[in-house]
C-alpha positions as CSV (number, residue, x, y, z in Angstrom):
1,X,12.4,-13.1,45.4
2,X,12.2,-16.0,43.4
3,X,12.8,-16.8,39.5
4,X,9.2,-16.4,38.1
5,X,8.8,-13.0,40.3
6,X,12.3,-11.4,38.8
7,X,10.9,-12.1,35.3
8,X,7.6,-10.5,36.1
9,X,9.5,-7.6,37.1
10,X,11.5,-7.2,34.4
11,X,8.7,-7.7,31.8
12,X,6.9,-5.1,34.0
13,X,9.7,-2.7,33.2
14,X,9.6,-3.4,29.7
15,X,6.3,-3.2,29.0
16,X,5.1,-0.3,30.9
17,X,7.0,2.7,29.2
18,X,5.4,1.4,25.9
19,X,2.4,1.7,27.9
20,X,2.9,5.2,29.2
21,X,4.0,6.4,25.6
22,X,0.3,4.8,24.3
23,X,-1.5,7.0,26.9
24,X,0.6,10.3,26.2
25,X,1.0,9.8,22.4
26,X,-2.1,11.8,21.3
27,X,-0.9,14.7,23.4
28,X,1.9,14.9,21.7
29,X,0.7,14.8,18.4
30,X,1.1,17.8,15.6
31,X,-1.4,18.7,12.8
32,X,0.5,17.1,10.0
33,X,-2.1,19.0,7.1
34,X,-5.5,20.5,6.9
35,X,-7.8,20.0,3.9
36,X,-11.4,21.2,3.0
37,X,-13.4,18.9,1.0
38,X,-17.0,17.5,0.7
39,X,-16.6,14.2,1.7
40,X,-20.2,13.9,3.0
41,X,-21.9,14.7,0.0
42,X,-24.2,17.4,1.7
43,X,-22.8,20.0,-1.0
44,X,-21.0,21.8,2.2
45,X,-16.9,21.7,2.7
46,X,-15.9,19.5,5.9
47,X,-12.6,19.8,7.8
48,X,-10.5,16.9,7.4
49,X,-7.2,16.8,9.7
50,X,-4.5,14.8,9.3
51,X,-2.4,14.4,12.8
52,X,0.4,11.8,14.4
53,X,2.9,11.9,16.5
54,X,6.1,12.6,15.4
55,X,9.4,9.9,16.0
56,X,11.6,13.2,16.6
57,X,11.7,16.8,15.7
58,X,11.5,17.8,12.6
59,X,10.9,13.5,11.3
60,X,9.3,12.7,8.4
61,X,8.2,9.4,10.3
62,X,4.8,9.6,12.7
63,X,3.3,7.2,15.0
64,X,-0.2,6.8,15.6
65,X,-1.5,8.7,12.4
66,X,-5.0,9.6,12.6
67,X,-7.7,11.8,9.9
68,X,-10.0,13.7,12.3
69,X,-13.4,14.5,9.7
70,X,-15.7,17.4,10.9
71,X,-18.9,18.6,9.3
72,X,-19.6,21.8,8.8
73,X,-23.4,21.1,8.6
74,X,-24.1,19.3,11.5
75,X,-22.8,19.1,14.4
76,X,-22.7,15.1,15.4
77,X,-20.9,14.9,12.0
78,X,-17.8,14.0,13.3
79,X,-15.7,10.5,12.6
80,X,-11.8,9.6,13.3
81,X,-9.9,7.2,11.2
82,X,-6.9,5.4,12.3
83,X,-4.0,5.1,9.8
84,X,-1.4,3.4,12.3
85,X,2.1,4.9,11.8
86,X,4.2,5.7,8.6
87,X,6.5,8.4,6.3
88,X,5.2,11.7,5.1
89,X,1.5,10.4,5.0
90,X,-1.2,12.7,2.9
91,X,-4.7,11.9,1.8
92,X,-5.7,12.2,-2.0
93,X,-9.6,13.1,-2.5
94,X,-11.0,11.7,-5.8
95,X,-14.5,9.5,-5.9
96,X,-13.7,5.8,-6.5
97,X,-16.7,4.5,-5.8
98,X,-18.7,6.8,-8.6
99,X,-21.4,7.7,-5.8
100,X,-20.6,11.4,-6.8
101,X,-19.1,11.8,-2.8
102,X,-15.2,12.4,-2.9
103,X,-13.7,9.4,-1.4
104,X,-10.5,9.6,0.5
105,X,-7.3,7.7,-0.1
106,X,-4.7,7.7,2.5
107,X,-1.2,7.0,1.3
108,X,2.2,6.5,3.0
109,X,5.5,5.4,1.9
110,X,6.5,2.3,3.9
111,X,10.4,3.4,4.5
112,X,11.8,0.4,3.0
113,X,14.0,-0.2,-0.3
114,X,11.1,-2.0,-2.1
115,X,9.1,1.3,-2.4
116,X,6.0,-0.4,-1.2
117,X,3.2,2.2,0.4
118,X,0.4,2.1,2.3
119,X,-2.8,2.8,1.3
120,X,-6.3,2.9,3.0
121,X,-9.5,4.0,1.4
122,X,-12.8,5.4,3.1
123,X,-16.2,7.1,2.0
124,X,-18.6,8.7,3.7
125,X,-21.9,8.7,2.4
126,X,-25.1,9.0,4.7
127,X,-23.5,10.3,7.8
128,X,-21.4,6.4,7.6
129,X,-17.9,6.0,7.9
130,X,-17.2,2.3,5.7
131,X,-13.5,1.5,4.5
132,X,-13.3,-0.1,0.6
133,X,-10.9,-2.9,0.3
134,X,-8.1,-1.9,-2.4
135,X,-7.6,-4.4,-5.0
136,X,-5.1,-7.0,-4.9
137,X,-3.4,-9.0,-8.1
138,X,-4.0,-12.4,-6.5
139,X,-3.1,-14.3,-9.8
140,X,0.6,-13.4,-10.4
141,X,3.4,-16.0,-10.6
142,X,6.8,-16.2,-12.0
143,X,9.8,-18.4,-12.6
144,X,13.6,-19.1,-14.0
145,X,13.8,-21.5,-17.1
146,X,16.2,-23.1,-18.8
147,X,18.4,-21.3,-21.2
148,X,18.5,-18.4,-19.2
149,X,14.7,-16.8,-19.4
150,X,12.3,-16.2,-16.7
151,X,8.4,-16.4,-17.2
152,X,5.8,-14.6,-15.2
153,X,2.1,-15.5,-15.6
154,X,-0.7,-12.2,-14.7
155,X,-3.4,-14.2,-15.7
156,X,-5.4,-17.7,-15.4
157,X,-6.1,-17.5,-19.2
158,X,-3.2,-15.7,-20.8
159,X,0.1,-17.2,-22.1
160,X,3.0,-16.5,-19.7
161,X,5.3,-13.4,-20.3
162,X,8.6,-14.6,-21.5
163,X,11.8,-12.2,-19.5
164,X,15.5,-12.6,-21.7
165,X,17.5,-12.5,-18.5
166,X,20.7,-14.1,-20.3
167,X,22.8,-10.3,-19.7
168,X,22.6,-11.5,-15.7
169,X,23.8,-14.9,-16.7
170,X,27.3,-14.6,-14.5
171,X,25.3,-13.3,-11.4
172,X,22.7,-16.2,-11.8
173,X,25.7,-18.8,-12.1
174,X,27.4,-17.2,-9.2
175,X,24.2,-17.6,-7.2
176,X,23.7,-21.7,-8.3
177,X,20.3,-21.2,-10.1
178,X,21.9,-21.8,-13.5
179,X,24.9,-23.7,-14.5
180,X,27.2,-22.5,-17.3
181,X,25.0,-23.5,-19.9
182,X,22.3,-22.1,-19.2
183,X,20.6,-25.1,-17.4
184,X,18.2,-24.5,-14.3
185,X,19.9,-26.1,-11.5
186,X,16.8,-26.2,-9.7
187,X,13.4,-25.0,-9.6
188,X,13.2,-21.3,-8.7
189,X,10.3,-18.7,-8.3
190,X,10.5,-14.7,-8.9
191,X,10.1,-12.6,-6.3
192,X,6.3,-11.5,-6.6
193,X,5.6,-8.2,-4.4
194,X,2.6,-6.7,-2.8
195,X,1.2,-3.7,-5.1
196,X,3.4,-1.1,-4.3
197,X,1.7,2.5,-5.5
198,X,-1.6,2.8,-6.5
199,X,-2.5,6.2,-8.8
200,X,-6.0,7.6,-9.2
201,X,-6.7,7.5,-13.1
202,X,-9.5,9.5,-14.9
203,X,-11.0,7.0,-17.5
204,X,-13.8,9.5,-19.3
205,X,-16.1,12.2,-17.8
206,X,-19.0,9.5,-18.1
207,X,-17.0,6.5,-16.2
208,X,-15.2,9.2,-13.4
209,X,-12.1,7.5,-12.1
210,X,-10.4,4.2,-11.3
211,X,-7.0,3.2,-10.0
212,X,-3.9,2.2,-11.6
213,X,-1.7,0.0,-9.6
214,X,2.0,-0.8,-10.1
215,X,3.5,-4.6,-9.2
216,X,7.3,-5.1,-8.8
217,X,8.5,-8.6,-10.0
218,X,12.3,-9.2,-9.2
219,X,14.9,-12.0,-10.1
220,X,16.9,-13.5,-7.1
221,X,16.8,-10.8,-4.9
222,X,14.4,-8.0,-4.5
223,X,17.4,-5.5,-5.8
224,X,17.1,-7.8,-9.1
225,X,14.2,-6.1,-10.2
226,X,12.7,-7.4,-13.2
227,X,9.7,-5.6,-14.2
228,X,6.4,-4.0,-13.2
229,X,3.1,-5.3,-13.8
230,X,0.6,-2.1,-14.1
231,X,-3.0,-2.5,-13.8
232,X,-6.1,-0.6,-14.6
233,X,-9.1,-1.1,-12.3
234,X,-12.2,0.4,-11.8
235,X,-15.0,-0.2,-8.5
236,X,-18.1,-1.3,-9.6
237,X,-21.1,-2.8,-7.8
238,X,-19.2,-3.3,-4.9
239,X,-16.1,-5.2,-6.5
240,X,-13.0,-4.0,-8.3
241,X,-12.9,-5.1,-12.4
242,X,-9.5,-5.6,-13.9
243,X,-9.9,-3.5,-17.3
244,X,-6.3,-3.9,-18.6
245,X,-2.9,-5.5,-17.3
246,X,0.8,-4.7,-18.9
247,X,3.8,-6.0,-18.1
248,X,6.7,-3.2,-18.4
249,X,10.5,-4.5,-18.4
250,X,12.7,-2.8,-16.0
């Protein structure tokens, strides 16, 4: 047996448990939670099961995470929606899109020590299953300036926010971004994260509900936390508006 037919047996080794595990995962899977909600908008409560796979007994973690969506009305009214794999997942029912159908948004916490989650959102309206992408802050940037201040920018056409960082002087020195007197050493973004948690806000009876989304900005490290930009937005005509944005000071 030569080189090249060694490695392809090894990678064969390798490869086919994952495999094996794909093909069995489903039948290992547990009913995570139930819900009944009218999701279709035919005035009749659907069945809406939440399943995955658990990583052990008794884990908060699941593989493979999956919404299984039954009609009660018809019986071809069924859909599946994959949610891939994540911590103590649960779906909140509130209609974002104002089309007076409950809308479901799928949250799970991502594990790590940012306290980012992930979120997927889904409607559906006319017997269609059609995912709505969540919002995203694209404008957001931030920097160390001299003297021991940090600026962070959450829109095209607004003055920068201005951050006193001087009571983390010692660890910034420590670190080489500033020197002793306060003098940026060299040019140095902020750490800018994903939105982390997004919150389903009721605006008035007559607008219904949009989402408020929270926006970690941190110093040197992710640890270094900063602040939190918080935004109000609301799904209209098929695109998300930005109705307010605050920046909130650790």
């Amino acid at each position: 047996m030569n080189a090249k037919q060694i490695l392809f047996v090894v990678l064969f080794l390798l490869i086919s448990p994952m495999s094996l595990n794909g093909v069995t995962n489903e039948e290992e899977a547990v009913l995570i939670n139930t819900y009944q909600k009218d999701v279709t908008g035919d005035g009749v409560l659907d069945e809406i099961n939440l399943k995955g796979v658990p990583f052990s007994d008794g884990a908060e973690y699941f593989h493979n995470i999956w919404a299984e969506v039954k009609s009660k009305s018809t019986d071809d009214g069924r859909w599946r929606i994959n949610y891939g794999d994540g911590y103590e997942p649960e779906i909140q029912f509130v209609d974002i899109n104002h089309d007076k159908i409950q809308d479901m948004l799928y949250q799970s916490p991502t594990g790590g020590s940012g306290g980012l989650y992930h979120y997927d959102l889904h409607t559906i309206a006319n017997n269609q299953l059609l995912e709505i992408p969540l919002p995203k802050h694209e404008y957001v940037s931030g920097e160390f300036t001299d003297h021991f201040l940090a600026e962070v920018k959450i829109s095209p056409n607004e003055k920068p926010i201005e951050i006193d960082i001087s009571n983390r002087s010692k660890e910034y020195i420590r670190l080489g971004i500033y020197n002793k007197d306060g003098k940026l050493k060299k040019s140095t973004s902020l750490m800018i994260d994903p939105i982390a948690f997004f919150e389903p806000v009721k605006l008035t009876d007559k607008k219904g509900y949009g989402l408020k989304s929270f926006k970690q900005v941190s110093g040197a490290y992710h640890a270094d936390q900063l602040g939190t930009i918080e935004a109000l937005w609301y799904y209209r005509d098929g695109e998300w508006i930005v109705l307010q944005s605050e920046w909130k000071k650790e």
